[in-house]
Chimera marker file (.cmm) of the C-alpha trace (Angstrom):
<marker_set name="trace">
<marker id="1" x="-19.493" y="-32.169" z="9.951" r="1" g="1" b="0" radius="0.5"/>
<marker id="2" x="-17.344" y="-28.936" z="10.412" r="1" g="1" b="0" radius="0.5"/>
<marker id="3" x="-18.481" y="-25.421" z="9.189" r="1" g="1" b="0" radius="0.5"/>
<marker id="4" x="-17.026" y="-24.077" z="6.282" r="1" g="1" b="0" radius="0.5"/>
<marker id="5" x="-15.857" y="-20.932" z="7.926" r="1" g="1" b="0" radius="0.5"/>
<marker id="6" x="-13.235" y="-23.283" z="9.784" r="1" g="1" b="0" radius="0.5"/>
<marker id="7" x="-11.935" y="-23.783" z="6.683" r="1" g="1" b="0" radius="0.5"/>
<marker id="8" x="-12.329" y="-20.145" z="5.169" r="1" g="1" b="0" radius="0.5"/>
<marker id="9" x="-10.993" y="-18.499" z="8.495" r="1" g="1" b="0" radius="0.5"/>
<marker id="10" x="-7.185" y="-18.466" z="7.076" r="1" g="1" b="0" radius="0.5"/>
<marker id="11" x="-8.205" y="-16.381" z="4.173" r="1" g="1" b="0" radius="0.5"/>
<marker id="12" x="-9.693" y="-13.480" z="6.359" r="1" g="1" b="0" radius="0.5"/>
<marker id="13" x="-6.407" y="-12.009" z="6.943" r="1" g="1" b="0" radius="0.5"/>
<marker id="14" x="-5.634" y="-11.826" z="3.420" r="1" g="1" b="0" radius="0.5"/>
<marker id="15" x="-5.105" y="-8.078" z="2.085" r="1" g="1" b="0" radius="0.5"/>
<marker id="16" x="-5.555" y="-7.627" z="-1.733" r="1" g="1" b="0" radius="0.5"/>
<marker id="17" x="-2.177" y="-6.521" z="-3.274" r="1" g="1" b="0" radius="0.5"/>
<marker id="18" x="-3.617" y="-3.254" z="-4.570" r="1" g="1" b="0" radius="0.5"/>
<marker id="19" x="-5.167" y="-2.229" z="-0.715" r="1" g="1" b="0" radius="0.5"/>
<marker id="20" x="-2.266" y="-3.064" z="0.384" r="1" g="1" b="0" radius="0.5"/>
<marker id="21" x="0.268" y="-0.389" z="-1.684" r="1" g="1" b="0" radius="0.5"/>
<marker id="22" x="-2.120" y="2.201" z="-1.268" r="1" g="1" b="0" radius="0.5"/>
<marker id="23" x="-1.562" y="1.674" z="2.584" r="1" g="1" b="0" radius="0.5"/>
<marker id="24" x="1.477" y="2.023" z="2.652" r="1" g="1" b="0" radius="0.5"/>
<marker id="25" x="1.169" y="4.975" z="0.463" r="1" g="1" b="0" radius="0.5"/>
<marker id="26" x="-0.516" y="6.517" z="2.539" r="1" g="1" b="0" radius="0.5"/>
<marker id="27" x="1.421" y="5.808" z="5.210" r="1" g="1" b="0" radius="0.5"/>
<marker id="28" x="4.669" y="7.136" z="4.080" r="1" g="1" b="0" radius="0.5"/>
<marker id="29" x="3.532" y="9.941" z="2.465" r="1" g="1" b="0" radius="0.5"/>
<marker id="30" x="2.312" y="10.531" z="6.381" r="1" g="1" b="0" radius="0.5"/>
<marker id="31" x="5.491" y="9.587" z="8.275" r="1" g="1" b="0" radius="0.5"/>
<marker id="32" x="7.682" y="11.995" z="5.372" r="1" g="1" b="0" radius="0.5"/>
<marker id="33" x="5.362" y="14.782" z="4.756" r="1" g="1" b="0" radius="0.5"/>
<marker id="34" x="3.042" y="14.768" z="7.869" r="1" g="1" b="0" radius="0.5"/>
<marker id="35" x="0.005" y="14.836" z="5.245" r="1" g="1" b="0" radius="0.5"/>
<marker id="36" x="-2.624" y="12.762" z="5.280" r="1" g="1" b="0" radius="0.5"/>
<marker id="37" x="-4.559" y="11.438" z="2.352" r="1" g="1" b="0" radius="0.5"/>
<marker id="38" x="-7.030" y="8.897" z="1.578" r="1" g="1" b="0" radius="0.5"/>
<marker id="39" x="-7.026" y="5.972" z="-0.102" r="1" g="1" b="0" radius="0.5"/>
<marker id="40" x="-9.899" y="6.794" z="-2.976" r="1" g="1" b="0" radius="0.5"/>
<marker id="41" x="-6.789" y="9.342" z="-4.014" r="1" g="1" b="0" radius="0.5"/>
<marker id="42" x="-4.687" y="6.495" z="-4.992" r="1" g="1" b="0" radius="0.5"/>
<marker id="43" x="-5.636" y="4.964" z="-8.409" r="1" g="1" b="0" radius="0.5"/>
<marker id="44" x="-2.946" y="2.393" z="-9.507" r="1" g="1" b="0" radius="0.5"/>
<marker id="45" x="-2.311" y="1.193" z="-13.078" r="1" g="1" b="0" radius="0.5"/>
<marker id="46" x="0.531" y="-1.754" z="-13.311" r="1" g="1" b="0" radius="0.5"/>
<marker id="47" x="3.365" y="-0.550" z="-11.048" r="1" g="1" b="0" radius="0.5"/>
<marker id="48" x="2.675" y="3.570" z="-11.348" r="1" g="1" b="0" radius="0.5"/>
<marker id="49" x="0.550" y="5.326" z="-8.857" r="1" g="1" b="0" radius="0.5"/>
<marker id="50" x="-1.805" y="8.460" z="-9.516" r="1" g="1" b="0" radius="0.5"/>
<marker id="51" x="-2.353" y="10.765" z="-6.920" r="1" g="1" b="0" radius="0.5"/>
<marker id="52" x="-5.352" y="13.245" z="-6.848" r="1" g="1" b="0" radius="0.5"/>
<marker id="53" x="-3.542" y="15.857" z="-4.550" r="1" g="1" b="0" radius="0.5"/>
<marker id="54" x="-2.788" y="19.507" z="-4.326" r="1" g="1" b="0" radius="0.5"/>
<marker id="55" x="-0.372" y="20.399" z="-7.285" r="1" g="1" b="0" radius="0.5"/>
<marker id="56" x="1.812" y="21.736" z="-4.635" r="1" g="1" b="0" radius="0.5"/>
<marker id="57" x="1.998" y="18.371" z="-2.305" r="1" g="1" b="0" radius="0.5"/>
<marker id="58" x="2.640" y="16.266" z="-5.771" r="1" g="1" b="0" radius="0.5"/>
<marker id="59" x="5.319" y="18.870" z="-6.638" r="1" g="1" b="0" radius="0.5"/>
<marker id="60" x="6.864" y="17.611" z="-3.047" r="1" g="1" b="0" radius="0.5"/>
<marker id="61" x="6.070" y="14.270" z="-3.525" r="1" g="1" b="0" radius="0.5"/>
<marker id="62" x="7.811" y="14.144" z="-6.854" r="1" g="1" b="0" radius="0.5"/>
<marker id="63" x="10.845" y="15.727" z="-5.503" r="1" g="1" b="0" radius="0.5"/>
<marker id="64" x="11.103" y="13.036" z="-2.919" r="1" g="1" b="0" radius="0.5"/>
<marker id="65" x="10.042" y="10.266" z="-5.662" r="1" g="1" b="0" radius="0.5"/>
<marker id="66" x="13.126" y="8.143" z="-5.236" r="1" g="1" b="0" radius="0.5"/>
<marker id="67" x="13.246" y="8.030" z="-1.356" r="1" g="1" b="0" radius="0.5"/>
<marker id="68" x="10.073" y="7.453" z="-1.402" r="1" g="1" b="0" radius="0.5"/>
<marker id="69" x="9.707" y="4.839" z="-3.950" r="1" g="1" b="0" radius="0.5"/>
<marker id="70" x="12.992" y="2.744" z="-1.911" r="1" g="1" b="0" radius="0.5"/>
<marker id="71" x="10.531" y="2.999" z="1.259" r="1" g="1" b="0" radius="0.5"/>
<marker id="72" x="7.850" y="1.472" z="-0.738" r="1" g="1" b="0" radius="0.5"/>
<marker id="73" x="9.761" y="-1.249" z="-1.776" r="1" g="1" b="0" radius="0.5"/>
<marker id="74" x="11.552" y="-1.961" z="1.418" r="1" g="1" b="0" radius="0.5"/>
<marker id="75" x="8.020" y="-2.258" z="3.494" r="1" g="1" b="0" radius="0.5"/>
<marker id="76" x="6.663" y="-4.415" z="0.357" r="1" g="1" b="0" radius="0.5"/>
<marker id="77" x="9.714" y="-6.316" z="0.444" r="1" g="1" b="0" radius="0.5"/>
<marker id="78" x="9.006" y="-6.863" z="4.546" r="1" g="1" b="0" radius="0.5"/>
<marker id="79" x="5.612" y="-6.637" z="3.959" r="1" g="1" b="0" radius="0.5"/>
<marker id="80" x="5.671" y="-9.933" z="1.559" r="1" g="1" b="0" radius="0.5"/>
<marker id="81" x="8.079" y="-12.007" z="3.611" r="1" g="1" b="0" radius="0.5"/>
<marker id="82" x="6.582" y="-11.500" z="6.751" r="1" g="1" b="0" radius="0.5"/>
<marker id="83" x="3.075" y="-12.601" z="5.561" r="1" g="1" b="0" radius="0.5"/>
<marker id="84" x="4.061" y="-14.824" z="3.028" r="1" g="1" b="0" radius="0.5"/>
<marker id="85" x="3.396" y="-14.191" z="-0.642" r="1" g="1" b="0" radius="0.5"/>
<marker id="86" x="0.213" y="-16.359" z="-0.654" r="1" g="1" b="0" radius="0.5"/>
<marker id="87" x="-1.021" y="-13.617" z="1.676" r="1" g="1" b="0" radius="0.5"/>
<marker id="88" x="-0.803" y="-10.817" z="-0.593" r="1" g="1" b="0" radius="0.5"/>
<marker id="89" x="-3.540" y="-11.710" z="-3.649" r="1" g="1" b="0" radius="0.5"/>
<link id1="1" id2="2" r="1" g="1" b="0" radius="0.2"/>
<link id1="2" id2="3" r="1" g="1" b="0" radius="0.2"/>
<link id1="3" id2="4" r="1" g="1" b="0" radius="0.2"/>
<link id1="4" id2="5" r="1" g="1" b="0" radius="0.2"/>
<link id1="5" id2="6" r="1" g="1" b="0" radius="0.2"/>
<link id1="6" id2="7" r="1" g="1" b="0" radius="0.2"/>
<link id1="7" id2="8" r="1" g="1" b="0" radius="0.2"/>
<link id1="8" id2="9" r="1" g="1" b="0" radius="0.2"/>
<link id1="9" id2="10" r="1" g="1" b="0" radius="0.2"/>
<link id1="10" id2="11" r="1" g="1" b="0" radius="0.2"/>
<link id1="11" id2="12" r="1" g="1" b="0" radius="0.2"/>
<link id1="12" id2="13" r="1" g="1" b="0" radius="0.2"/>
<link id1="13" id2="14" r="1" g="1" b="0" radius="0.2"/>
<link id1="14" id2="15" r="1" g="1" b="0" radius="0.2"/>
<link id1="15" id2="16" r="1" g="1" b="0" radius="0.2"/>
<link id1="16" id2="17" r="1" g="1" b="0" radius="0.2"/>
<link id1="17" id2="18" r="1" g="1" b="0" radius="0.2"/>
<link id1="18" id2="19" r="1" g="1" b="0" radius="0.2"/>
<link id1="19" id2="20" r="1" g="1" b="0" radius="0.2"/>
<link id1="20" id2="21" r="1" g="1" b="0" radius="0.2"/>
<link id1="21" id2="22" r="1" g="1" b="0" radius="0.2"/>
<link id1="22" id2="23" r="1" g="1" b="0" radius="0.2"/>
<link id1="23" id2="24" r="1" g="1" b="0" radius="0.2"/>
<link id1="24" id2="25" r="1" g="1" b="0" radius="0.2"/>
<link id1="25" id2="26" r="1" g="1" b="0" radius="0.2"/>
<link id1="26" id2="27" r="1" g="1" b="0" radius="0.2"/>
<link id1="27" id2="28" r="1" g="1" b="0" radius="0.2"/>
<link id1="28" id2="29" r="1" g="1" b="0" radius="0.2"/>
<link id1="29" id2="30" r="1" g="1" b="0" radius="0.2"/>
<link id1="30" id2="31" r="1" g="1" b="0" radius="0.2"/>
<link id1="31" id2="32" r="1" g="1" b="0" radius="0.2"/>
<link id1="32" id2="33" r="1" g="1" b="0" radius="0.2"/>
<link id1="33" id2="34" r="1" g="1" b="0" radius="0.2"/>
<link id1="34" id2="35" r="1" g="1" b="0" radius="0.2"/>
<link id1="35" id2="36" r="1" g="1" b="0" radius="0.2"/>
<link id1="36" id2="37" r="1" g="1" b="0" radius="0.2"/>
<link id1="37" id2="38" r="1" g="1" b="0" radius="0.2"/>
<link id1="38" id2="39" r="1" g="1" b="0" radius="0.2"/>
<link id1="39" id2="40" r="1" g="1" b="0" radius="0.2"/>
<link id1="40" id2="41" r="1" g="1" b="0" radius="0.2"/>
<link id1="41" id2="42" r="1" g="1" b="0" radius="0.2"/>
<link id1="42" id2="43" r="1" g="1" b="0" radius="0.2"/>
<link id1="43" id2="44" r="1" g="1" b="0" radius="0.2"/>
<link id1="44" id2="45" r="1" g="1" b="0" radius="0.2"/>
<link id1="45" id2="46" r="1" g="1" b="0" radius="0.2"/>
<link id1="46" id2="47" r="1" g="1" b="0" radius="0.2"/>
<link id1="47" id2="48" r="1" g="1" b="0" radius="0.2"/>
<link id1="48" id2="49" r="1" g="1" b="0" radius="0.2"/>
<link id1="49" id2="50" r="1" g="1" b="0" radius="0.2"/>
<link id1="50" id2="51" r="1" g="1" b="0" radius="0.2"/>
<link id1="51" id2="52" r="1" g="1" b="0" radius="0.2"/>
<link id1="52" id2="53" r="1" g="1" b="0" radius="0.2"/>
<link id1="53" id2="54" r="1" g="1" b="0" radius="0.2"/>
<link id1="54" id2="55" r="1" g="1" b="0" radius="0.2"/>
<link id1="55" id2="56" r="1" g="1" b="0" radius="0.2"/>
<link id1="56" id2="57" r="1" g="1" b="0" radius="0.2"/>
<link id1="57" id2="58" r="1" g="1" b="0" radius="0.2"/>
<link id1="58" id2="59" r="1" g="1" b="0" radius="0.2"/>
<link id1="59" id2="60" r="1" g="1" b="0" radius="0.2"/>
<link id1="60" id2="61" r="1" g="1" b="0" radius="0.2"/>
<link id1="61" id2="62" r="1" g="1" b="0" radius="0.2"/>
<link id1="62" id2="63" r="1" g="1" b="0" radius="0.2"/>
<link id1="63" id2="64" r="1" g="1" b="0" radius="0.2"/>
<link id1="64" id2="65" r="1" g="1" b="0" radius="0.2"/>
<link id1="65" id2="66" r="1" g="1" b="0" radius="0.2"/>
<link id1="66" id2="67" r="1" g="1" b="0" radius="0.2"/>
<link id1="67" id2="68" r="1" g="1" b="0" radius="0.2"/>
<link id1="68" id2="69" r="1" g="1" b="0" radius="0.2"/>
<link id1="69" id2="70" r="1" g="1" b="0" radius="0.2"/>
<link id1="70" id2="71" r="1" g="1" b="0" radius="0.2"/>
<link id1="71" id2="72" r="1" g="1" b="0" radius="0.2"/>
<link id1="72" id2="73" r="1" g="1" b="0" radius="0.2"/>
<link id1="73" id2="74" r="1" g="1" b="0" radius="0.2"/>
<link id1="74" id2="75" r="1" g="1" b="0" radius="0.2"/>
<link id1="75" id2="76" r="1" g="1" b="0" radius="0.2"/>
<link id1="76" id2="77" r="1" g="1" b="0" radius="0.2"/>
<link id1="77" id2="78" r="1" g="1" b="0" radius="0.2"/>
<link id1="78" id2="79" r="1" g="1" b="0" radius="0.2"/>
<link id1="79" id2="80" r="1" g="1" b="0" radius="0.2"/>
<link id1="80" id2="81" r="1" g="1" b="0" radius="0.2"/>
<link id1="81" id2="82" r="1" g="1" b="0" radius="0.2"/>
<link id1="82" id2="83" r="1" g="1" b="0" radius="0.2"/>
<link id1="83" id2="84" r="1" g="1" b="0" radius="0.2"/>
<link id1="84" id2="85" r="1" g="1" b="0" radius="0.2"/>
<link id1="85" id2="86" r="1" g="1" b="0" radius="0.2"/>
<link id1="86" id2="87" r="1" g="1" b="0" radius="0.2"/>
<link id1="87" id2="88" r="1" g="1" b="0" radius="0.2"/>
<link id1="88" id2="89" r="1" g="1" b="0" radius="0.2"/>
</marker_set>
């Protein structure tokens, strides 16, 4: 009789949806702004995200909301095909 963490071992890559937009977040706001924040500073509520951050770096960030938010989707968009959509939950 196998183990059941043979069978479970395909789901241990998966990345919840949410952790996974707040990573990349994080990681553009990075690669554009050189500033890093954390994750717990990223609350999301259906498709708009709230950042806890100096009023001057969300001043920025809002400036740059549209380049930013094209980025987002383009590495979701990768993101998703790359993995599959069964891998994002």
């Amino acid at each position: 009789m196998e183990k059941i963490s043979l069978y479970l071992e395909k789901f241990k890559n998966l990345l919840p949806y949410e952790v996974a937009v707040k990573k990349l977040i994080q990681e553009i706001v990075f690669e554009k702004f050189k500033v890093k924040i954390d994750t717990k500073d990223i609350n999301l509520s259906g498709r708009t995200a709230y950042l806890k951050l100096r009023p001057i770096l969300k001043n920025t960030i809002f400036i740059h909301q549209e380049e930013i938010l094209e980025e987002l989707e383009a590495k979701l968009t990768q993101l998703t095909q790359s993995r599959g959509p069964s891998q994002l939950v």
